[in-house]
VOKE-509284 format. One line per field, with one value per residue: residue number from 1; residue in one letter; x, y, z of N, C-alpha, C in turn. Coordinates in steps of 0.1 Angstrom, whole numbers, padded with zeros to 4 digits, always signed. Each point is the difference from the previous one (the first is absolute). Last residue first. Layout:
BEGIN
n	c(NUM_...);
res	c(a_...);
npx	c(X_...);
npy	c(Y_...);
npz	c(Z_...);
capx	c(X_...);
capy	c(Y_...);
capz	c(Z_...);
cpx	c(X_...);
cpy	c(Y_...);
cpz	c(Z_...);
! end
This chain:
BEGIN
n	c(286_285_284_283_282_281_280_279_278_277_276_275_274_273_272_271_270_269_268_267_266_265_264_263_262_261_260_259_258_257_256_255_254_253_252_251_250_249_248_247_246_245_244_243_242_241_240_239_238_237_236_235_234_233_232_231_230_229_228_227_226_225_224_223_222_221_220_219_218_217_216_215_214_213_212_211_210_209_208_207_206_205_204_203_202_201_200_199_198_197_196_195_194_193_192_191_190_189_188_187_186_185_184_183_182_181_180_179_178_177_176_175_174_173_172_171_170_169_168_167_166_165_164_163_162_161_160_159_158_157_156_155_154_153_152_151_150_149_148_147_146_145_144_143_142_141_140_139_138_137_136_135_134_133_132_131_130_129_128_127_126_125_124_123_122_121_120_119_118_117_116_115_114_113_112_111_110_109_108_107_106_105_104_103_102_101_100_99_98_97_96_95_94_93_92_91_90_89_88_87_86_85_84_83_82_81_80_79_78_77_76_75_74_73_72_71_70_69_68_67_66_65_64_63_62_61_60_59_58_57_56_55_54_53_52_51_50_49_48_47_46_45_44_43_42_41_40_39_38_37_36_35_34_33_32_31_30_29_28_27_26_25_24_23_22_21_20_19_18_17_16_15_14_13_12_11_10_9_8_7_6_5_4_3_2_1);
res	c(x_x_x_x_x_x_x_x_x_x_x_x_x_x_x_x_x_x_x_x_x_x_x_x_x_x_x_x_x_x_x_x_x_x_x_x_x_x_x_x_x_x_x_x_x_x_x_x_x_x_x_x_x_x_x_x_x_x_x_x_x_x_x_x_x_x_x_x_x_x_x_x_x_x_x_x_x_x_x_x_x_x_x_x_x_x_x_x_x_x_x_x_x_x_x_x_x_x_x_x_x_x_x_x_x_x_x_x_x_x_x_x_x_x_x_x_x_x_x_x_x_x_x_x_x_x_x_x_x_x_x_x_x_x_x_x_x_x_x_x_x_x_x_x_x_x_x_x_x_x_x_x_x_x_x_x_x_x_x_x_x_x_x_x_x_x_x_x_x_x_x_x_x_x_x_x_x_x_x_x_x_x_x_x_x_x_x_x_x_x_x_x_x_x_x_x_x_x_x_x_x_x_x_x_x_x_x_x_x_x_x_x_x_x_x_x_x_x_x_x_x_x_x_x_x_x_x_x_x_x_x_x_x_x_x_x_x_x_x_x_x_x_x_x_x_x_x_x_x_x_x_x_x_x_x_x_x_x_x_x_x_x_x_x_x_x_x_x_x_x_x_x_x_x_x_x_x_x_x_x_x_x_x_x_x_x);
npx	c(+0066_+0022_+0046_+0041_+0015_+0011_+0046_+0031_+0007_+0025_+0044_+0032_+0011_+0022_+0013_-0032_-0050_-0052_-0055_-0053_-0056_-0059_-0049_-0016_-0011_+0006_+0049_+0038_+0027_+0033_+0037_+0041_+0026_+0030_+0037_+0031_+0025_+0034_+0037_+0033_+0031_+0032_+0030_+0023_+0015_-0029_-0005_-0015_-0044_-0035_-0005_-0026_-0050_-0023_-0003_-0030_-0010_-0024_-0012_-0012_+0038_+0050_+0038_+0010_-0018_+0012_+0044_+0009_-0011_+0031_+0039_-0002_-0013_-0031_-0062_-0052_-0042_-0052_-0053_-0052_-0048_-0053_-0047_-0047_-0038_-0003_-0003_+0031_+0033_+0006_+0014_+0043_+0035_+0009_+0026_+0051_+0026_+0009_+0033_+0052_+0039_+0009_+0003_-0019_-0040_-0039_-0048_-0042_-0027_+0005_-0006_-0008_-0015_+0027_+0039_-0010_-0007_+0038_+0019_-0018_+0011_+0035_-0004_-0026_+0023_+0056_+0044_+0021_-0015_+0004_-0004_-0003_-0023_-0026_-0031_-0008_-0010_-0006_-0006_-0017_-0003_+0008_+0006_-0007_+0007_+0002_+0036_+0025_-0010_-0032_-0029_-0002_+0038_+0034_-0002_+0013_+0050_+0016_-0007_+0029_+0042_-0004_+0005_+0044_+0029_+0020_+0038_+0047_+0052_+0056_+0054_+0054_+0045_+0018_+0003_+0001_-0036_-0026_-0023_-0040_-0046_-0045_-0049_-0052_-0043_-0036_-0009_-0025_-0017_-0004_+0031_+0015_+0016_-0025_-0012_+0031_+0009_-0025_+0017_+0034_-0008_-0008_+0031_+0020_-0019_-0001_+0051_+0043_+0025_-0023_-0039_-0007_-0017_+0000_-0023_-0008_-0003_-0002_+0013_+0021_+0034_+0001_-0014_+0033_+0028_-0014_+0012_+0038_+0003_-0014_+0026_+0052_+0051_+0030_+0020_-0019_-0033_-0031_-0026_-0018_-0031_-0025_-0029_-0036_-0036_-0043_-0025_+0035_+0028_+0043_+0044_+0041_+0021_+0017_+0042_+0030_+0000_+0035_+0040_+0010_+0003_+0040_+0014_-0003_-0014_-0047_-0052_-0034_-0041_-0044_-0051_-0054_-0050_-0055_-0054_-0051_-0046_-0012_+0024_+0048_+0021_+0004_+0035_+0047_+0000_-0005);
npy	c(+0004_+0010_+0017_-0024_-0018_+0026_+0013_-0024_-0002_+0032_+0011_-0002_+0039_+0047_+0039_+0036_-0009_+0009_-0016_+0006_-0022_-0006_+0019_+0024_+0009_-0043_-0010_+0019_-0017_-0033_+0011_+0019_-0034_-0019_+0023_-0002_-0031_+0002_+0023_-0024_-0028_+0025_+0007_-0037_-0002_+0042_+0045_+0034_-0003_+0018_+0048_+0024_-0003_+0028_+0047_+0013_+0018_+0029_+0032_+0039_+0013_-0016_+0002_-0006_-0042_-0039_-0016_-0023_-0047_-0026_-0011_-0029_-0046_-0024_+0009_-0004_+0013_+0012_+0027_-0001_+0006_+0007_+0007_+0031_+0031_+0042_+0010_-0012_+0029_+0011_-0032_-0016_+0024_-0013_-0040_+0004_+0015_-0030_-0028_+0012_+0006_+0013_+0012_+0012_-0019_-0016_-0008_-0002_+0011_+0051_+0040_+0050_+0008_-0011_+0026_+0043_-0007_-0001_+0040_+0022_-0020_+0013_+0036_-0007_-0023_+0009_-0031_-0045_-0037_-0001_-0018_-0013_-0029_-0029_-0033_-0036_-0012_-0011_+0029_+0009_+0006_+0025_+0049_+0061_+0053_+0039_+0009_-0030_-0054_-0042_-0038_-0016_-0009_+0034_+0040_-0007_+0006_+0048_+0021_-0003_+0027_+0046_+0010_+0003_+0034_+0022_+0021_-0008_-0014_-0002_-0008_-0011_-0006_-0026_-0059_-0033_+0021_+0040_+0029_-0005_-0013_-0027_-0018_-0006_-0036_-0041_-0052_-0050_-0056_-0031_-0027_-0023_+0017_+0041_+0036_+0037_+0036_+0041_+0033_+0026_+0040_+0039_+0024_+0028_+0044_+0040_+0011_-0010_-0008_+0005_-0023_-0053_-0051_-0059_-0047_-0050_-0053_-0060_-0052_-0039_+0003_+0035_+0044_+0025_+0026_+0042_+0031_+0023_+0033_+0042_+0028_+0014_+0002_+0029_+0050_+0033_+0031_-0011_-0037_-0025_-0029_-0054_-0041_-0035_-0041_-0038_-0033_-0019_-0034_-0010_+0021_-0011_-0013_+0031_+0017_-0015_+0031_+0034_-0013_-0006_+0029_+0028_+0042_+0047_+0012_-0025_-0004_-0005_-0018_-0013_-0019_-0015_-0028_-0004_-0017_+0000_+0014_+0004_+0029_-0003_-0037_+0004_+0026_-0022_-0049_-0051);
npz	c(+0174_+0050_+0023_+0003_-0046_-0030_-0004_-0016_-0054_-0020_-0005_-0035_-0024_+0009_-0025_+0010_+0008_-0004_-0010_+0011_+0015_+0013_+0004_+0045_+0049_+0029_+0008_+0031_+0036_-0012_-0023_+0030_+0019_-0022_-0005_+0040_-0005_-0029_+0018_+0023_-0019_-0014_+0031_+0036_+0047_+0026_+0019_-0033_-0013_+0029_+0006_-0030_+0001_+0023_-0010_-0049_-0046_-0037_-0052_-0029_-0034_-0004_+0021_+0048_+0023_-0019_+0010_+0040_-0003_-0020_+0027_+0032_-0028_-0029_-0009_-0027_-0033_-0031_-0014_-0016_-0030_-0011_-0029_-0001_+0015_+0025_+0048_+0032_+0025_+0047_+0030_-0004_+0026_+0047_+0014_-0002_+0038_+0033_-0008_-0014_-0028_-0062_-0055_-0039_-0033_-0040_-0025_-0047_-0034_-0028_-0025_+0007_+0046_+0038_+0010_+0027_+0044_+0032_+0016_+0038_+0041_+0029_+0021_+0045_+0032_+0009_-0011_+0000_-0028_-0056_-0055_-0059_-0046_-0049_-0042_-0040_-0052_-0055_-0056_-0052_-0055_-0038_+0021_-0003_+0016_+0030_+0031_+0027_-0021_-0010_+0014_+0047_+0026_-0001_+0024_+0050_+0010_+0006_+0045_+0031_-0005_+0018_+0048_+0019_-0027_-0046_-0024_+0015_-0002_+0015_-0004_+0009_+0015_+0039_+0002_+0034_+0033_+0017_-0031_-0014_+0027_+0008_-0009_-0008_-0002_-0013_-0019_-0019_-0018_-0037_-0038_-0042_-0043_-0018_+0028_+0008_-0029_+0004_+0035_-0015_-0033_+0022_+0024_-0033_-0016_+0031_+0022_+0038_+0043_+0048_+0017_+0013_+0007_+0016_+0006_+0015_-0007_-0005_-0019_-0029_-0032_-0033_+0015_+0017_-0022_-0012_+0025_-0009_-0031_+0012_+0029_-0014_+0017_+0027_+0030_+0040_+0029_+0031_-0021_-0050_-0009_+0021_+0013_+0030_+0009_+0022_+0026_+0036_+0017_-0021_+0002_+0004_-0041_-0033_-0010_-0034_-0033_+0001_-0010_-0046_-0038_-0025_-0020_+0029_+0043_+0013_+0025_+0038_+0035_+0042_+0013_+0021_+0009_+0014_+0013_-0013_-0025_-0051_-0033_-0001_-0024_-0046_-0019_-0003_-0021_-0003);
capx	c(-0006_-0013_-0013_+0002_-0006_-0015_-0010_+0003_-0007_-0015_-0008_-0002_-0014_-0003_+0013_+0008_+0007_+0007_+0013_+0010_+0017_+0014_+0000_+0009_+0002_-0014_-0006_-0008_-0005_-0014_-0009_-0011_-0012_-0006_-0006_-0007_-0006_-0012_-0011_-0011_-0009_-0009_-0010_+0001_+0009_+0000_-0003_+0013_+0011_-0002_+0007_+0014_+0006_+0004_+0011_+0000_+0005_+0003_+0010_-0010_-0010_-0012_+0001_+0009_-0005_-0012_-0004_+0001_-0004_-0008_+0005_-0003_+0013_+0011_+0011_+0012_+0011_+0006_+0013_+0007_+0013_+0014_+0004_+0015_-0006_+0003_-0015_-0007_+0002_+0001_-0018_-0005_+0000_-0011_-0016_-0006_+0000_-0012_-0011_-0006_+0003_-0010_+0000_+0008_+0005_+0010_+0007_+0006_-0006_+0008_+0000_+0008_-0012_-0009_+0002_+0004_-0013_-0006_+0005_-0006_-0016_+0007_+0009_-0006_-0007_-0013_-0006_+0006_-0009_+0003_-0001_+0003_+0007_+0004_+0008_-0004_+0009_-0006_+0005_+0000_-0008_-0009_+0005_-0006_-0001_-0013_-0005_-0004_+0013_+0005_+0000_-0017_-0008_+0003_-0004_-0014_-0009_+0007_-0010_-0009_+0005_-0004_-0017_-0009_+0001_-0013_-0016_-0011_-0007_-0015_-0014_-0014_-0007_-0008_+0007_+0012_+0003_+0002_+0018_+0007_+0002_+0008_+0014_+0008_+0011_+0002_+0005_+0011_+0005_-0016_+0001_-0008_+0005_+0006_-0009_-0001_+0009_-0012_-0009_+0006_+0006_-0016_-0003_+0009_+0002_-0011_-0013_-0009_+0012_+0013_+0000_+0002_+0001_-0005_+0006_-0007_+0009_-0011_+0005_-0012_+0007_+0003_-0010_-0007_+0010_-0003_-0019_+0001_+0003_-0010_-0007_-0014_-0010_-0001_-0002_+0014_+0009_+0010_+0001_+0011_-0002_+0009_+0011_+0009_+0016_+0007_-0009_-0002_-0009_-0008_-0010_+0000_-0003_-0014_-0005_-0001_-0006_-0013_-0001_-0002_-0012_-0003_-0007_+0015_+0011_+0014_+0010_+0003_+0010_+0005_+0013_+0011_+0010_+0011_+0012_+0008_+0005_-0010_-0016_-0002_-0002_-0008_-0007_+0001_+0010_-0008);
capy	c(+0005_-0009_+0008_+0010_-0004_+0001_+0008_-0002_-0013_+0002_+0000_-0013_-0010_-0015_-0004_+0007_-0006_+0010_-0001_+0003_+0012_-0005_-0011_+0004_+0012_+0003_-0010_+0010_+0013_-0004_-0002_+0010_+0008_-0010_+0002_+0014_-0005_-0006_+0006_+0011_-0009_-0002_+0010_+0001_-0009_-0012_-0008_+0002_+0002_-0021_-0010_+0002_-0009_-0015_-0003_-0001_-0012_-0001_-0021_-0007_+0008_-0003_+0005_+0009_+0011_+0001_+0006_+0015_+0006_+0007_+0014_+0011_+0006_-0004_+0004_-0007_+0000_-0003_-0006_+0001_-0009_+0009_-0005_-0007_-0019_+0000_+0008_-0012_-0006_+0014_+0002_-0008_+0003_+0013_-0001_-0006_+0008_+0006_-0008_+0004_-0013_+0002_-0008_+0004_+0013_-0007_+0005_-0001_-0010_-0008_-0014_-0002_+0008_-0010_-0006_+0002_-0004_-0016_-0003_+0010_+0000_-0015_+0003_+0009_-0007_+0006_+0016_+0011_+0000_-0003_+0005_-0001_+0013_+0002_+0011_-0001_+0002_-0008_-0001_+0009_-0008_-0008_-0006_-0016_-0009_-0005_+0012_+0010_+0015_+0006_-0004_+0006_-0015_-0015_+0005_+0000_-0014_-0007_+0002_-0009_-0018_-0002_-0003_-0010_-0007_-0005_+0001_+0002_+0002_-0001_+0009_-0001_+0006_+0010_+0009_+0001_-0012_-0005_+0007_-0008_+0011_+0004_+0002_+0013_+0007_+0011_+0007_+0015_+0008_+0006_+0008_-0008_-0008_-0015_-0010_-0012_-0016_-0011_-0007_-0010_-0015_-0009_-0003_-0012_-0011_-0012_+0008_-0007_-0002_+0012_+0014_+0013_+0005_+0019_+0008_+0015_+0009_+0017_+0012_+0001_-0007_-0010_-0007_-0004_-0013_-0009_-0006_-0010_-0010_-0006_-0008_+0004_-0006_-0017_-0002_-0004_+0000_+0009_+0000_+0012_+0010_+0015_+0005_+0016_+0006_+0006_-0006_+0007_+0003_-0011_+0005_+0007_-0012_-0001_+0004_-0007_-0011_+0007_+0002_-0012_-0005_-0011_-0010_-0010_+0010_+0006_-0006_+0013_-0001_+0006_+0003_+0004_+0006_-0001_+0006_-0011_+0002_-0013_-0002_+0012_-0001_-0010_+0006_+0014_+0011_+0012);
capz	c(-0011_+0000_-0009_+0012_+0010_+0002_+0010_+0015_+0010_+0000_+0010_+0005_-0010_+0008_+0003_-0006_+0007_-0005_+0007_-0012_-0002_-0002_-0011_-0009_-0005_-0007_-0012_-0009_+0005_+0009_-0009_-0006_+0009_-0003_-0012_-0005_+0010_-0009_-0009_+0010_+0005_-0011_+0002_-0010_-0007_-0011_+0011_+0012_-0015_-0003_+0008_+0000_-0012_+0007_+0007_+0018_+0001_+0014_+0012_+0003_+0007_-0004_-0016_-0005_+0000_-0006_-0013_+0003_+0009_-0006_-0008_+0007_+0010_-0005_+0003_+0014_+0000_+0016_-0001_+0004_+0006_+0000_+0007_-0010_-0001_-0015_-0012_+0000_-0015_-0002_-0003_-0011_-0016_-0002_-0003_-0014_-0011_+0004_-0002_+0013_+0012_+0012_+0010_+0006_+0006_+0011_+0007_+0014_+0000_+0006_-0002_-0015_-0017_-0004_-0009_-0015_-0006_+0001_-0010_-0015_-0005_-0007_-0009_-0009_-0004_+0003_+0003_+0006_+0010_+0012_+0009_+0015_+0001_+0019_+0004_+0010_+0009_+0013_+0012_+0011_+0009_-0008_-0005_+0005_-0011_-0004_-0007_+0007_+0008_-0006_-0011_-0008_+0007_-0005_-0017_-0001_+0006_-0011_-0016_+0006_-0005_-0014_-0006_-0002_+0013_+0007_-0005_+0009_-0012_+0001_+0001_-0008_-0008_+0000_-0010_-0007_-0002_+0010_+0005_-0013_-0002_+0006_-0005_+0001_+0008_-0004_+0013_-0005_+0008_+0002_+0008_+0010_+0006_-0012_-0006_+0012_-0005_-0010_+0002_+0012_-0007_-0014_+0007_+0008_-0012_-0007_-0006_-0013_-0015_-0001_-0005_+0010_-0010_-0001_-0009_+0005_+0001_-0003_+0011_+0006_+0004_-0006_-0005_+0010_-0001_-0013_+0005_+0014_-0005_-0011_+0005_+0003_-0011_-0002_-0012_-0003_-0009_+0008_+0013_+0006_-0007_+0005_-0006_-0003_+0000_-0011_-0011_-0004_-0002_-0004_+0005_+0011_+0004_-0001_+0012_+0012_-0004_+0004_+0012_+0005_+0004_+0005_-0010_-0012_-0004_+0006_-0015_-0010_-0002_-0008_+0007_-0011_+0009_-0006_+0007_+0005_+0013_+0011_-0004_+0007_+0016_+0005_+0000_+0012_-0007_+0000);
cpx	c(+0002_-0015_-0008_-0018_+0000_-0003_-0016_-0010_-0002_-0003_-0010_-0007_+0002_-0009_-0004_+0018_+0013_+0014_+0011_+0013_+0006_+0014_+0016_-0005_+0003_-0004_-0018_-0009_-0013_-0009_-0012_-0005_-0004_-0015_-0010_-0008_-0010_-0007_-0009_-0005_-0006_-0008_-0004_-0015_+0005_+0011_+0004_+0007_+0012_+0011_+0002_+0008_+0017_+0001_+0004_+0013_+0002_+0003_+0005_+0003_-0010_-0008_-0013_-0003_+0006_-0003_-0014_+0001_+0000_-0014_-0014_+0000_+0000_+0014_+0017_+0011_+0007_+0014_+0010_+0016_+0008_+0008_+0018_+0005_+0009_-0004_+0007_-0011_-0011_-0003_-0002_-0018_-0009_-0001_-0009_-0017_-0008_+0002_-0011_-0017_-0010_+0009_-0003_+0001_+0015_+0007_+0013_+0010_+0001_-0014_+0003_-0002_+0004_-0014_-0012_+0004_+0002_-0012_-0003_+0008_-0001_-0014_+0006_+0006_-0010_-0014_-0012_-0002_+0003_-0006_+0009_-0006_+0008_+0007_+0003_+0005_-0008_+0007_-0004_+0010_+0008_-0006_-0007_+0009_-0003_+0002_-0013_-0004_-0007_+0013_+0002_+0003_-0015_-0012_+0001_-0009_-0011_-0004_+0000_-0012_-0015_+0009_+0001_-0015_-0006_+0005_-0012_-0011_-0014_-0007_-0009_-0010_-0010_-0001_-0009_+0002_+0015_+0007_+0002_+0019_+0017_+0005_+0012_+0012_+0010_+0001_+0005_-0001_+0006_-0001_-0010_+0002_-0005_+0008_+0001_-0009_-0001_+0010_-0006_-0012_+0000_+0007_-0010_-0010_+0007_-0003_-0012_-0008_-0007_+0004_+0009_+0002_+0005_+0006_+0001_+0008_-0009_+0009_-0013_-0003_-0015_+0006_+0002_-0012_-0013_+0007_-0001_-0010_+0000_+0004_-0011_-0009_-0014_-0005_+0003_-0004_+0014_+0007_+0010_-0003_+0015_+0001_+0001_+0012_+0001_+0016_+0001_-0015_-0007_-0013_-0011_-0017_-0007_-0003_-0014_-0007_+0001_-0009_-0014_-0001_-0001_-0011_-0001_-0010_+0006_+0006_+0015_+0009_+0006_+0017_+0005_+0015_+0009_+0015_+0011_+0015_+0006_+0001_-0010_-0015_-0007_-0003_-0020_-0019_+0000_+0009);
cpy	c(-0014_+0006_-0007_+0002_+0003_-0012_-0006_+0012_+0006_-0014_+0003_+0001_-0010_-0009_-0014_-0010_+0008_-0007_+0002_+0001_-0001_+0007_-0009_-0015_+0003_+0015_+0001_-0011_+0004_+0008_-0008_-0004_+0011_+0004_-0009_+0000_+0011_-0004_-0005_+0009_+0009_-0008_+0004_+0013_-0003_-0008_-0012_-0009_-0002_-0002_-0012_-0005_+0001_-0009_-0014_-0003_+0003_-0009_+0005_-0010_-0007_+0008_-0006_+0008_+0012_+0017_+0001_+0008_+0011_+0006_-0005_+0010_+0010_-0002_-0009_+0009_-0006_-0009_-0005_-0002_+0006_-0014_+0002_-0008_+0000_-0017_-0001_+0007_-0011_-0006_+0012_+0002_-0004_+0005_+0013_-0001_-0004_+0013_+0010_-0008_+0002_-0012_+0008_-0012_+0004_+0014_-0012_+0006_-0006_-0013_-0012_-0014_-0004_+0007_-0017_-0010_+0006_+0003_-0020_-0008_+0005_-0002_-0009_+0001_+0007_-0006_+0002_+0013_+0010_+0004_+0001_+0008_-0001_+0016_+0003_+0009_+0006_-0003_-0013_-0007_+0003_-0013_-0015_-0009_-0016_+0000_-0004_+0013_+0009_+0009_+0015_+0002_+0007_-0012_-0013_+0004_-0004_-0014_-0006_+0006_-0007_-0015_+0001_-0002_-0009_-0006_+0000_+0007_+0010_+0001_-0007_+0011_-0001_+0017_+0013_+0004_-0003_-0014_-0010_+0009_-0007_+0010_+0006_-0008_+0010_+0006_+0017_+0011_+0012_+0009_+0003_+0005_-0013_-0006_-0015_-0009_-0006_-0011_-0011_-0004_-0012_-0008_-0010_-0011_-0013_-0007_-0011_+0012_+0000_-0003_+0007_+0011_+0013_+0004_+0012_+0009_+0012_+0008_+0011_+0008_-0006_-0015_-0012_-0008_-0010_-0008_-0009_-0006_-0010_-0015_-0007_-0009_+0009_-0006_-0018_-0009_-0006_+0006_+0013_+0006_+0012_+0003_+0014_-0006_+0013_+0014_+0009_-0003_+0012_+0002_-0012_+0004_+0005_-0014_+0004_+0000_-0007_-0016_+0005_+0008_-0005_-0004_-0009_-0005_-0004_+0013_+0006_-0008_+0009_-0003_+0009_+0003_+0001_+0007_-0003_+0010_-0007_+0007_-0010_+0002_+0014_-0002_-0009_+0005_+0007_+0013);
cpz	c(-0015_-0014_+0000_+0001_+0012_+0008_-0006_+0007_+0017_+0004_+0001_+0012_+0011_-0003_+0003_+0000_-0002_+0012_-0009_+0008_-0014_+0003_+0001_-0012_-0014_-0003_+0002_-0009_-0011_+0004_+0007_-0011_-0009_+0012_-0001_-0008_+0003_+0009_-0003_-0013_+0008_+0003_-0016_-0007_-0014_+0001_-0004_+0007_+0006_-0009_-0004_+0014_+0004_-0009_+0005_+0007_+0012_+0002_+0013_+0009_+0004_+0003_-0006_-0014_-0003_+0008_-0003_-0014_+0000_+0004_-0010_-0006_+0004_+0013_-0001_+0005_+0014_-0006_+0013_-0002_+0006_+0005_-0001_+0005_-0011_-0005_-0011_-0012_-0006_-0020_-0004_+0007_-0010_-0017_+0006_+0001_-0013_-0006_+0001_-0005_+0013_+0013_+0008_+0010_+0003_+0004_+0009_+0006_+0013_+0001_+0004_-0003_-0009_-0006_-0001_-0006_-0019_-0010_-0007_-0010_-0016_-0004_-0010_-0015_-0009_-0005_+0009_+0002_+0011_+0011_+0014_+0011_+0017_-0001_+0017_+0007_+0013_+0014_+0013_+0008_+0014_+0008_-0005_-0003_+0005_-0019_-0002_-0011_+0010_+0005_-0006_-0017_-0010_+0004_-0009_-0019_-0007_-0005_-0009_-0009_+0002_-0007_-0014_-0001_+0001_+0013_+0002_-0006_+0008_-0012_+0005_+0005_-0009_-0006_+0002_-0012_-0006_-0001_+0007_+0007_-0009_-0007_+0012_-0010_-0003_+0016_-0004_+0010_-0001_+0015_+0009_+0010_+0012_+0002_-0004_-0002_+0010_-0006_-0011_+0010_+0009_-0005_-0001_+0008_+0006_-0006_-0004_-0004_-0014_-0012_-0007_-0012_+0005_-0011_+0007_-0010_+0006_+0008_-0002_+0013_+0011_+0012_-0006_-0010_+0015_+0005_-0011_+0000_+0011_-0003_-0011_+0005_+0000_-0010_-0002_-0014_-0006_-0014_+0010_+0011_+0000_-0016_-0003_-0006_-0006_+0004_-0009_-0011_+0007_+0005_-0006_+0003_+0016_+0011_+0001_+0007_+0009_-0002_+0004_+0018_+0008_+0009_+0003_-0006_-0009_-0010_+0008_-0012_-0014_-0003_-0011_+0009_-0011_+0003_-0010_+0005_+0009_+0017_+0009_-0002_+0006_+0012_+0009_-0002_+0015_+0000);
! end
């Protein structure tokens, strides 16, 4: 059963994500599909932090071909409209049908930061763009010779200001969003004020959620991440750890118990640690 299906029945699903490599060689990134096995579908990063990788279009394809369903993002920053129309209606045809529209990281900030910003269209107008494809024409309202059949998401977070994370929740599930995956998050009872505050859009949101790694990535989330609170007694317990990647997923594994009837599903964001998803959902009892 497809993401789009499950989420329709109202079955708990659970996505992972992973970024194409840096080159031409496939085989390692591909490994690390064995990890995610049951995942009920796979984000493929979009030039991620801006750092320059395979295109994700072509990844999701190597995903499909390998019986996989891919989450396609798409981000704003490297693509004018034409681009952007194009590479929806080849995910089509490739067997794409997930598509995750997204800002875009900031193109200074990566390894080639002279590149330009594109940002033509943001993300509500990529989640038009969608929506124009699937009804069987361009964003100029030219017709195409047959339509689209894509499954449109969008991000959210649980961090901002809830009023403010709303407006912007309910603009893009106009444009077309379908579903929502969020900002990691460590705080539980943050989250399910979020997900009743949000509950009237009836989108179903995936939770995100990242294992902590170690005290310094900890103190980087809250340091440099905006929004991301990473509790003091998390960051102790860390501390404290013998082994303080096994006390993450342990962590991660309470706050999906915490939040899982708040939430259509997670979205696990392992940045690295494909081989520890088994272990946490089983932890997760998911």
């Amino acid at each position: 059963m497809t993401l789009r299906k499950k989420l329709a029945a109202q079955q708990f699903v659970v996505t992972a994500e992973l970024t194409p490599p840096k080159g031409t060689d496939i085989k390692p990134t591909l490994e690390k599909l064995e990890h995610l096995k049951d995942a009920d579908a796979i984000n493929i990063t979009d030039n991620n932090r801006s750092i320059v990788n395979m295109s994700g279009l072509a990844f999701s394809a190597l995903l499909v071909s390998r019986g996989k369903e891919p989450v396609y993002q798409i981000t704003a920053r490297d693509r004018n409209r034409m681009a952007i129309q194009s590479d929806l209606m080849g995910a089509h045809a490739l067997g794409i049908h997930n598509i995750l529209a997204l800002h875009g990281d900031d193109p200074s900030k990566g390894d080639n930061p002279q590149s330009k910003a594109v940002f033509d269209l943001d993300t509500l107008a990529i989640l038009s763009a969608v929506s124009a494809l699937n009804e069987g024409s361009d964003l100029a309202g030219n017709k195409l010779n047959a339509p689209t059949d894509l499954f449109p998401g969008a991000a959210c977070d649980p961090n901002k200001k809830i009023e403010e994370e709303l407006a912007r929740m309910q603009a893009k599930r106009n444009a077309g969003a379908r579903f929502f995956q969020t900002q990691i998050f460590y705080e539980a009872d943050k989250f399910s004020k979020f997900a009743a505050e949000t509950s009237s859009l009836e989108v179903p949101i995936l939770a995100g959620i990242t294992p902590l790694k170690s005290e310094k990535m900890a103190n980087f989330l809250n340091e440099k991440v905006k929004g991301v609170h990473v509790p003091k007694e998390l960051i102790q317990e860390i501390k404290e750890s013998a082994n303080p990647e096994e006390t993450g997923i342990e962590q991660a594994a309470r706050l999906i118990k915490d939040i899982k009837d708040d939430c259509a599903g997670i979205h696990v964001m392992t940045i690295g640690g494909e081989k520890n998803l088994p272990k946490l959902l089983k932890l997760a009892k998911i």
